[in-house]
N, CA and C of each residue as an Amber inpcrd file, in Angstrom:
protein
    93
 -91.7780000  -8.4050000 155.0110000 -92.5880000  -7.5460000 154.1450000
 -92.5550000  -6.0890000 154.6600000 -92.8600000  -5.0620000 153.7210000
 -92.8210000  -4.1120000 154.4170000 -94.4580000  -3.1940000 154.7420000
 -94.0300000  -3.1390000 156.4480000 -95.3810000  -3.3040000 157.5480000
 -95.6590000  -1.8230000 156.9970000 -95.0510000  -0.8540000 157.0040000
 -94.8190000   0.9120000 157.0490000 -95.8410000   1.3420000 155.7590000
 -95.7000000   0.4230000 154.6160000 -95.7860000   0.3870000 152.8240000
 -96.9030000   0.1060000 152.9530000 -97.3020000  -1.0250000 154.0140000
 -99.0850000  -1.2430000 153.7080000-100.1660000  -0.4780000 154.4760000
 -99.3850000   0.0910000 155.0030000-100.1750000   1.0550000 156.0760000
-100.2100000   2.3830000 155.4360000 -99.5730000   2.8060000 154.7520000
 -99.8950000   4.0020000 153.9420000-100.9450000   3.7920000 152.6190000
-100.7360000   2.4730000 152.1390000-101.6960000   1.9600000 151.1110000
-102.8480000   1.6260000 151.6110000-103.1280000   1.4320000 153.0650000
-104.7410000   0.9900000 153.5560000-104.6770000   2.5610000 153.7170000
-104.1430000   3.5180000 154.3810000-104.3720000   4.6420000 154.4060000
-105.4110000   5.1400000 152.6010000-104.4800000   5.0290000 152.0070000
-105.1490000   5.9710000 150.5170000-106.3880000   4.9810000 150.4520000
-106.4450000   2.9890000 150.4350000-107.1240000   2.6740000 149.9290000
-108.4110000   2.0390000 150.9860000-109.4190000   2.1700000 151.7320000
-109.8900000   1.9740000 152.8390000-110.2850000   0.4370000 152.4000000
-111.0010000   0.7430000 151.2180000-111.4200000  -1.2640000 150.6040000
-110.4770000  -2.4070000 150.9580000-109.2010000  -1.8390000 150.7420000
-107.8260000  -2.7800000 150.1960000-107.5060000  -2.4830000 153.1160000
-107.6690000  -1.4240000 153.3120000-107.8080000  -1.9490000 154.8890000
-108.9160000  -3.1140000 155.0200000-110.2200000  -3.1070000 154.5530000
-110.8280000  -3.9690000 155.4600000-110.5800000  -5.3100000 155.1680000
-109.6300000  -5.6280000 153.7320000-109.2860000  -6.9280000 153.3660000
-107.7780000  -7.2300000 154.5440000-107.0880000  -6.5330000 154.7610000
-105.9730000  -6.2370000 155.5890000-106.5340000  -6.6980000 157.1000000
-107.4680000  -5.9320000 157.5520000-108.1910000  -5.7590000 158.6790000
-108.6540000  -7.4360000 158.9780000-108.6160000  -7.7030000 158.1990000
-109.3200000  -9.1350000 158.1750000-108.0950000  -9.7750000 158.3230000
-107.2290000 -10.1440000 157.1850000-106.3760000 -10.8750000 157.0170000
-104.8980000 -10.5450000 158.6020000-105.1290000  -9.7120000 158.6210000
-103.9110000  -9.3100000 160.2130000-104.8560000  -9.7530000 161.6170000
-106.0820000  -9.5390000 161.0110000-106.9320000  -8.9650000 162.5250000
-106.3950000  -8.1810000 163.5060000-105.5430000  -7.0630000 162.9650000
-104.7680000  -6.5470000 164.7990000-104.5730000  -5.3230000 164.7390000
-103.0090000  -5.1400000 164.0720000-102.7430000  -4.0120000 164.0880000
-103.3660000  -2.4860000 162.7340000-103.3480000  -3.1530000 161.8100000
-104.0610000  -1.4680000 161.2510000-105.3090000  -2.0450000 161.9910000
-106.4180000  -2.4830000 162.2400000-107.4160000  -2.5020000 162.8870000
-107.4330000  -0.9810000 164.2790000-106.3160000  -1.2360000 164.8430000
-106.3440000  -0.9460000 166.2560000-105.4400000   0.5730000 165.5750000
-104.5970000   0.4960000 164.7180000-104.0850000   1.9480000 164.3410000
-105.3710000   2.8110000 164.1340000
């Protein structure tokens, strides 16, 4: 998948990180 693509999209979308944040538990957390 591409890691780079969702990290600019939790960037614009913070709602759509804490579902991320959850679902990875790791890295955008810790970015």
């Amino acid at each position: 998948m591409n890691g780079k693509a969702d990290e600019l999209d939790l960037s614009r979308l913070p709602k759509i990180r804490r579902k991320y944040s959850q679902g990875l538990g790791g890295p955008i957390r810790a970015s």
